[in-house]
BASE-365186 format. One record per residue: residue number from 1; residue in one letter; chain; z, y, x of N, C-alpha, C in turn. Coordinates in steps of 0.001 Angstrom, whole numbers, padded with zeros to 6 digits, always signed. Layout:
BASE-365186
+-----+------+------+---------+---------+---------+---------+----------+---------+---------+---------+---------+
| pos | code | unit |    n_up | n_north |  n_east |   ca_up | ca_north | ca_east |    c_up | c_north |  c_east |
+-----+------+------+---------+---------+---------+---------+----------+---------+---------+---------+---------+
| NUM |    a |    A |       Z |       Y |       X |       Z |        Y |       X |       Z |       Y |       X |
...
+-----+------+------+---------+---------+---------+---------+----------+---------+---------+---------+---------+
END
This chain:
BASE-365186
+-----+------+------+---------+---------+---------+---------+----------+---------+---------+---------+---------+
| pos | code | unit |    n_up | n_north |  n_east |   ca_up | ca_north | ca_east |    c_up | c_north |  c_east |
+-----+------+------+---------+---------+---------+---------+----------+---------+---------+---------+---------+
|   1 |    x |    A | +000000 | -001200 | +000826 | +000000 |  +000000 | +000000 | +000000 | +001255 | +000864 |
|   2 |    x |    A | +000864 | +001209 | +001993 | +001143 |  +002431 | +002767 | -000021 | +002373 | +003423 |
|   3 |    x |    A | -001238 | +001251 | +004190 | -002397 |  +001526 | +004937 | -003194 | +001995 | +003623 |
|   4 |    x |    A | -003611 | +001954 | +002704 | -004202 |  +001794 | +001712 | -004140 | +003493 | +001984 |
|   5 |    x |    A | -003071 | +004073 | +001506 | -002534 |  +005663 | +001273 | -003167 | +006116 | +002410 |
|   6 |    x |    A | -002676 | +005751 | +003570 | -002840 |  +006185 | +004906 | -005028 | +006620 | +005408 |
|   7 |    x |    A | -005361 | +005421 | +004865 | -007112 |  +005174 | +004853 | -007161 | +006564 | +004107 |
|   8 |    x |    A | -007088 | +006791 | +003181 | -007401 |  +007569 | +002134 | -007322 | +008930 | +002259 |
|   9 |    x |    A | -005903 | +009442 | +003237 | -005432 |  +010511 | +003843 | -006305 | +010799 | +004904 |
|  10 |    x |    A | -006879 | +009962 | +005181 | -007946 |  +010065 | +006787 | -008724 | +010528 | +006347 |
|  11 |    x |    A | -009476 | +009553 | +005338 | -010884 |  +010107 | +005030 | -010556 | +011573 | +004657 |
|  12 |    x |    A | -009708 | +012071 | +003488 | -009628 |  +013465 | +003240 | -009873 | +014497 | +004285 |
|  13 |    x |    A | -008784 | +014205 | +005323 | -008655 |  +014846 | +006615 | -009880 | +014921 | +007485 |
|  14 |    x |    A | -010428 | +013601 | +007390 | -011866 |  +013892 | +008365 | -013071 | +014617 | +007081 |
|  15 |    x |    A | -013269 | +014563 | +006420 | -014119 |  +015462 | +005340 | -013757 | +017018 | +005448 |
|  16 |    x |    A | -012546 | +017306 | +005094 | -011958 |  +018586 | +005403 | -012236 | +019148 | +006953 |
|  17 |    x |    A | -012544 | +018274 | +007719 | -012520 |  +018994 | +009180 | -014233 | +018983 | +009390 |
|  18 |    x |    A | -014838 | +018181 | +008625 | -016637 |  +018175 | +008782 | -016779 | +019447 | +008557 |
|  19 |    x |    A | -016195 | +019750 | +006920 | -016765 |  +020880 | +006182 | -016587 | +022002 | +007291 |
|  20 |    x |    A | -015313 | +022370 | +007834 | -014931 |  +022681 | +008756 | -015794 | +023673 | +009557 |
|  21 |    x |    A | -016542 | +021898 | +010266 | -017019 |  +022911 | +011556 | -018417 | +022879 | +011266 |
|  22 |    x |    A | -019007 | +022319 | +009962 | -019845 |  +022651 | +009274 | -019955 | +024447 | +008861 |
|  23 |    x |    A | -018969 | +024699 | +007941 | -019124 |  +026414 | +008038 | -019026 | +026870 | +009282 |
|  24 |    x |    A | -018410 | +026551 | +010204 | -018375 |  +027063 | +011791 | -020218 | +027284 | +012335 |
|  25 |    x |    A | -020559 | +026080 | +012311 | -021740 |  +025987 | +012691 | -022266 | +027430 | +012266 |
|  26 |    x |    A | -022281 | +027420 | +010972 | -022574 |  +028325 | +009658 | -022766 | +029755 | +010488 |
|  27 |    x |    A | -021365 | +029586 | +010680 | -021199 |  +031184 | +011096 | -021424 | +031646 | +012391 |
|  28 |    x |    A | -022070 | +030899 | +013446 | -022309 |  +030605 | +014973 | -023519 | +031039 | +014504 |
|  29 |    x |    A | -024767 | +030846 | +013312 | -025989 |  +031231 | +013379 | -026168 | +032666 | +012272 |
|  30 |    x |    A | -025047 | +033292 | +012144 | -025271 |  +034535 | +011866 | -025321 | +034479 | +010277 |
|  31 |    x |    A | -024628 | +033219 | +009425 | -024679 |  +033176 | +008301 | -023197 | +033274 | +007772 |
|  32 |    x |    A | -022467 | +034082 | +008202 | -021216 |  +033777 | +008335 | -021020 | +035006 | +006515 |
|  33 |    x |    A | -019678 | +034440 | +005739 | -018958 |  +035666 | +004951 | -017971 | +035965 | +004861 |
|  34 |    x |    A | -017355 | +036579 | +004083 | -015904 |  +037121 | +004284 | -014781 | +036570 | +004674 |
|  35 |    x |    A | -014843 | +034829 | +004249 | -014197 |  +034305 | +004496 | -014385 | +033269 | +005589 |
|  36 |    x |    A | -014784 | +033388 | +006904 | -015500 |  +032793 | +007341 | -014306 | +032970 | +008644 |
|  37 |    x |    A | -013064 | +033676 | +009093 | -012094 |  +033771 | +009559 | -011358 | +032212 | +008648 |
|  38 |    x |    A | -011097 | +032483 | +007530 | -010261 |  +031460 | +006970 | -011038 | +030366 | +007119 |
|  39 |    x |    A | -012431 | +029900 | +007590 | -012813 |  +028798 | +007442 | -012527 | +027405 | +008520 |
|  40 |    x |    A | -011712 | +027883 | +009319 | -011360 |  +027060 | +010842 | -010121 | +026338 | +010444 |
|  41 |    x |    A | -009600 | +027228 | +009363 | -007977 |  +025990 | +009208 | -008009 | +025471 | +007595 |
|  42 |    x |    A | -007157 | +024889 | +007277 | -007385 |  +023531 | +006684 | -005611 | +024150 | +005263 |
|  43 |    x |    A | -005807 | +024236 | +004075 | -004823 |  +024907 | +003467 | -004449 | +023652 | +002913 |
|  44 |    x |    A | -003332 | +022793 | +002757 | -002777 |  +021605 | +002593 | -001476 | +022011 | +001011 |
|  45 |    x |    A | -002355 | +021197 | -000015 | -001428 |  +021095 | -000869 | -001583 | +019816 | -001401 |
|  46 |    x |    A | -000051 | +019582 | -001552 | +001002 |  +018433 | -002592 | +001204 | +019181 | -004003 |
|  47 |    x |    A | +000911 | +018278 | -004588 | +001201 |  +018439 | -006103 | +002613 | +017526 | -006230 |
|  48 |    x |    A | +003288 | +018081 | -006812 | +004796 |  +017221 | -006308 | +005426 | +017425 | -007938 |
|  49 |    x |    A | +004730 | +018005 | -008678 | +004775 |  +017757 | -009977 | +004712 | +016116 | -010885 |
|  50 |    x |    A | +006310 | +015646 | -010915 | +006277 |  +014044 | -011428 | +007022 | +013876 | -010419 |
|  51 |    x |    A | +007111 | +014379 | -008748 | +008077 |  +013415 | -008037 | +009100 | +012868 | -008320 |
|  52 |    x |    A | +009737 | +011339 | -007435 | +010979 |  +011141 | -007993 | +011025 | +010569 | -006695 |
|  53 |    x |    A | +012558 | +009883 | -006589 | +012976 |  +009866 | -005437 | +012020 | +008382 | -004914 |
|  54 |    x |    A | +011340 | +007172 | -005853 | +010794 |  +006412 | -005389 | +009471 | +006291 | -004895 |
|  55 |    x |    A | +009180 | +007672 | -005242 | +007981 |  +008065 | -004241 | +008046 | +008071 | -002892 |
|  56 |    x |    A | +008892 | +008875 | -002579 | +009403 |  +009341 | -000898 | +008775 | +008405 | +000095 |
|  57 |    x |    A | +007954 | +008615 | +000640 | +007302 |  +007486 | +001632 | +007460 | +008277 | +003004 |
|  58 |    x |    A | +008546 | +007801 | +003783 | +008536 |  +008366 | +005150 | +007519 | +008338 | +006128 |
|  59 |    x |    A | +006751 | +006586 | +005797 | +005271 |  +006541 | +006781 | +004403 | +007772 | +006585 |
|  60 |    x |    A | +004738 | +007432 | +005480 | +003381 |  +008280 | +005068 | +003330 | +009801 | +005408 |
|  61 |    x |    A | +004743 | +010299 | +005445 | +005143 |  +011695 | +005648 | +004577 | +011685 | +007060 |
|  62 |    x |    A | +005064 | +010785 | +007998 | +005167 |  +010657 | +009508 | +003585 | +010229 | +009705 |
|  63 |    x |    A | +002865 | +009704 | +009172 | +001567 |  +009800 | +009254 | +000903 | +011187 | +009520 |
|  64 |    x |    A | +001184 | +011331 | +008177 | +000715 |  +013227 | +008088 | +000844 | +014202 | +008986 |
|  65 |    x |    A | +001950 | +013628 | +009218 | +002759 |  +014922 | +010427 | +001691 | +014447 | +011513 |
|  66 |    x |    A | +001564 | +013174 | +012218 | +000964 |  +013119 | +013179 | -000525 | +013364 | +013047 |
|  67 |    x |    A | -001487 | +012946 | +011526 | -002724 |  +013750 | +011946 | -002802 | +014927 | +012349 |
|  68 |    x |    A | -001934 | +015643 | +011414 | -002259 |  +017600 | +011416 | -002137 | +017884 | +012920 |
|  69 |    x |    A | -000535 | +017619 | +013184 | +000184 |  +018195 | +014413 | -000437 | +017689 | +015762 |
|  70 |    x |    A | -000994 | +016541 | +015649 | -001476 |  +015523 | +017024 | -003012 | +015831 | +017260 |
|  71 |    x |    A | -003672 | +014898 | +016070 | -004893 |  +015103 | +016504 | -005723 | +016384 | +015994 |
|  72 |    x |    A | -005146 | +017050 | +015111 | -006124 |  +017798 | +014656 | -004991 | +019401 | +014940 |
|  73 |    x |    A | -004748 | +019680 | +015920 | -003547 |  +020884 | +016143 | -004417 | +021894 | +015643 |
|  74 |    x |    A | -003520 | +023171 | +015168 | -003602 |  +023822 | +014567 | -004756 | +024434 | +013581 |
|  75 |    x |    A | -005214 | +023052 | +012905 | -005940 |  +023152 | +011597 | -005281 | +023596 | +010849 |
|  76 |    x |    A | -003974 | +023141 | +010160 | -003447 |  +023431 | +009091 | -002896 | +025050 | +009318 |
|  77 |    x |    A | -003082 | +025667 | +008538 | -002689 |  +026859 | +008427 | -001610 | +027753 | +007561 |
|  78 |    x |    A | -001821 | +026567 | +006231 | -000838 |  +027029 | +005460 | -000627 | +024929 | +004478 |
|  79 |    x |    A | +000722 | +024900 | +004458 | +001185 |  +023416 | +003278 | +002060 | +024097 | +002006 |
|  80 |    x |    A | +001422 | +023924 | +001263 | +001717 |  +024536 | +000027 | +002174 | +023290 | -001209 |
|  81 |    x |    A | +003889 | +023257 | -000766 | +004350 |  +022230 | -001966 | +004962 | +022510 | -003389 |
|  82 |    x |    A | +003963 | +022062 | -004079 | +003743 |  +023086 | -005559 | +004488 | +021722 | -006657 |
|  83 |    x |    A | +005830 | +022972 | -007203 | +006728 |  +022426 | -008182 | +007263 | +021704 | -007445 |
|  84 |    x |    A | +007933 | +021441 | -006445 | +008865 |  +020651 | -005970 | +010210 | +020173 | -006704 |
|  85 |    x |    A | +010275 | +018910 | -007530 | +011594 |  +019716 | -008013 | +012802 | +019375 | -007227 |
|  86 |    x |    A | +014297 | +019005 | -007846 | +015587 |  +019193 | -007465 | +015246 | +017734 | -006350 |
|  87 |    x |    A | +015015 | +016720 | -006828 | +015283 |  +015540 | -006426 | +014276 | +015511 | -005213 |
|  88 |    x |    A | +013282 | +016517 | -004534 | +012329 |  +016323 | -003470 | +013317 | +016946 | -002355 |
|  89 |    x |    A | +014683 | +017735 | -002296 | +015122 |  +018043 | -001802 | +015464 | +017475 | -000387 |
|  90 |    x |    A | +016158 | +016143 | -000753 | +016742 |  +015000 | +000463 | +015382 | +014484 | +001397 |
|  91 |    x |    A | +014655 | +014734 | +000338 | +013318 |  +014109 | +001654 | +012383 | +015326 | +002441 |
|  92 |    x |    A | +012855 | +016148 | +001980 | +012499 |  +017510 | +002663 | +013157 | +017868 | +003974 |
|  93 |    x |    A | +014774 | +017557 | +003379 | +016214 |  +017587 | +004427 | +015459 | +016471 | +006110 |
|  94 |    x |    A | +014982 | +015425 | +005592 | +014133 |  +014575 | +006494 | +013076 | +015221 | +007444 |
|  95 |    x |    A | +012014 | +015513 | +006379 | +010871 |  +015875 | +007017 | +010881 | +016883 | +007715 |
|  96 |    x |    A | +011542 | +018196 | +007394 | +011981 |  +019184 | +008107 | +012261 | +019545 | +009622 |
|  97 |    x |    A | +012735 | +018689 | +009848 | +013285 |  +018099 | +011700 | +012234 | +018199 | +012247 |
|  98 |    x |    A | +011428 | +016608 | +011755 | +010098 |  +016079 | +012000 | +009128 | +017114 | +012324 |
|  99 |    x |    A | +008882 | +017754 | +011618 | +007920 |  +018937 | +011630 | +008176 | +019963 | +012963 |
| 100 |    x |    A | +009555 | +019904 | +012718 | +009872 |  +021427 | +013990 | +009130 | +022487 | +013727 |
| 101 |    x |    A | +008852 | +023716 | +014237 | +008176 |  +024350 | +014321 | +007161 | +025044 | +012880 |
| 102 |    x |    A | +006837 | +023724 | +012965 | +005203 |  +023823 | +011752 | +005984 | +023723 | +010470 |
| 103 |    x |    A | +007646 | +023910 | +010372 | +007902 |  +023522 | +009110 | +007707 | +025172 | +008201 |
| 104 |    x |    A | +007561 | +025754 | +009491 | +007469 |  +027516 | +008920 | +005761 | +027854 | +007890 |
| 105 |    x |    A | +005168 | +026811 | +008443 | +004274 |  +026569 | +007363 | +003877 | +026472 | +006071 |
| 106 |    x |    A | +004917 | +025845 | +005792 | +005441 |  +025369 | +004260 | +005782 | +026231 | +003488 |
| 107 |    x |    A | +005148 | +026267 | +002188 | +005394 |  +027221 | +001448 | +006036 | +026190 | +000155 |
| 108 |    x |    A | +006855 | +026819 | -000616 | +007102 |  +025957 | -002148 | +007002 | +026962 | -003299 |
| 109 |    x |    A | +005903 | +026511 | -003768 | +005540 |  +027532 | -004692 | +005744 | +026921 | -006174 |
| 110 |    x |    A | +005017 | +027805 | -007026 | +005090 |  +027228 | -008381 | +003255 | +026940 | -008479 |
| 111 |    x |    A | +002817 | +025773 | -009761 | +001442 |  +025887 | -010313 | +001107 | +026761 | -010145 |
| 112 |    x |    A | +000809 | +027827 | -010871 | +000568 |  +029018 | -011503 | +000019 | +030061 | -010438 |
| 113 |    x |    A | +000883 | +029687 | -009040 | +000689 |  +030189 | -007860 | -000362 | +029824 | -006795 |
| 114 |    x |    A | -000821 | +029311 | -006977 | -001566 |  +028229 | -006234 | -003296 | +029000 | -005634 |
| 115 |    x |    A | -003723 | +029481 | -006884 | -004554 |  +030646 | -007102 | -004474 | +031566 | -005956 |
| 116 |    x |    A | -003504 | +032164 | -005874 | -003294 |  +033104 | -004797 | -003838 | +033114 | -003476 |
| 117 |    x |    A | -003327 | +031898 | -002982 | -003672 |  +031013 | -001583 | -004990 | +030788 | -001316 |
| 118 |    x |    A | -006015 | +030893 | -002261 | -007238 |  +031182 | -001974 | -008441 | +032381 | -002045 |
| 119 |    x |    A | -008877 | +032633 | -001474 | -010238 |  +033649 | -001346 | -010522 | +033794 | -002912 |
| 120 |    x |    A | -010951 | +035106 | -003098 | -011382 |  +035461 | -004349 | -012397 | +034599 | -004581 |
| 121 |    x |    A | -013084 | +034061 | -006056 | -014469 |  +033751 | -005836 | -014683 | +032135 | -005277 |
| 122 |    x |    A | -013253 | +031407 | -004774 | -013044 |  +030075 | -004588 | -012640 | +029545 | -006092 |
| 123 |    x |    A | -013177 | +028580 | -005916 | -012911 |  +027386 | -007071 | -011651 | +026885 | -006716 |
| 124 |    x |    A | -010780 | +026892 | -007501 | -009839 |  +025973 | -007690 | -009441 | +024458 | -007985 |
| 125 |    x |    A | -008782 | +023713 | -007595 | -008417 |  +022451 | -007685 | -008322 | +022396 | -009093 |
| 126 |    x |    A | -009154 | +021217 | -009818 | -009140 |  +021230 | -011298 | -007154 | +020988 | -011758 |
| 127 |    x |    A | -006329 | +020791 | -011342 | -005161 |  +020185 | -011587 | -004589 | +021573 | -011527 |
| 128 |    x |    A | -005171 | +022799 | -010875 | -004647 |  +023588 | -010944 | -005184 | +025490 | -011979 |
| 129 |    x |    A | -006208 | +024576 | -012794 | -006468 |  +026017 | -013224 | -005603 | +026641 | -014378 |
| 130 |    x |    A | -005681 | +027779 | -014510 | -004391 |  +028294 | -015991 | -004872 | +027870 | -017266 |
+-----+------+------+---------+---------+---------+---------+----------+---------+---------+---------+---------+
END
């Protein structure tokens, strides 16, 4: 189950980093737009709306940590954990350490907020429109 998750997190991660240096390319031949500064890092959101404590998968956390932080350093730019509720607390208390540094990253926002975090004129995550 946890390689299963883990496969799945990759592929995301390697798609997200094509597109990447795909707009890079983009903007190396003079086709670059406004947002073309924001296009080098990688904006990471959890929908944490439903968590409960038998979710909590430490691999999987410790996975994560090691794509972003290891192989792919400073892609991520902003982790945006939306609706967190009471009970995501203790595994936060965890991950927190882990992270060091990059935990200043982390934002905990609400739904509603989510919007913000992107460029005018970006499409939104269908899970997240008003």
């Amino acid at each position: 189950e946890v390689l299963a998750a883990q496969r799945v997190m990759q592929t995301l991660i390697d798609d997200a980093v094509a597109e990447l240096e795909a707009q890079n390319h983009k903007s190396s031949r003079g086709e670059s737009d406004e947002n073309s500064v924001q296009s080098e890092c990688v904006l990471g959101i959890m929908d944490l709306r439903g968590f409960r404590l038998p979710n909590a998968d430490p691999k999987l956390a410790n996975f994560l940590v090691d794509c972003f932080f290891k192989y792919y350093p400073k892609r991520m730019n902003e982790m945006l954990l939306v609706d967190a509720p009471f009970v995501f607390r203790p595994t936060w208390l965890i991950v927190k350490p882990v992270l060091g540094k990059y935990s200043s990253i982390v934002r905990f926002i609400s739904a509603d907020k989510v919007g913000s975090y992107f460029p005018s004129g970006t499409p939104l995550p269908p899970d997240f429109h008003n």
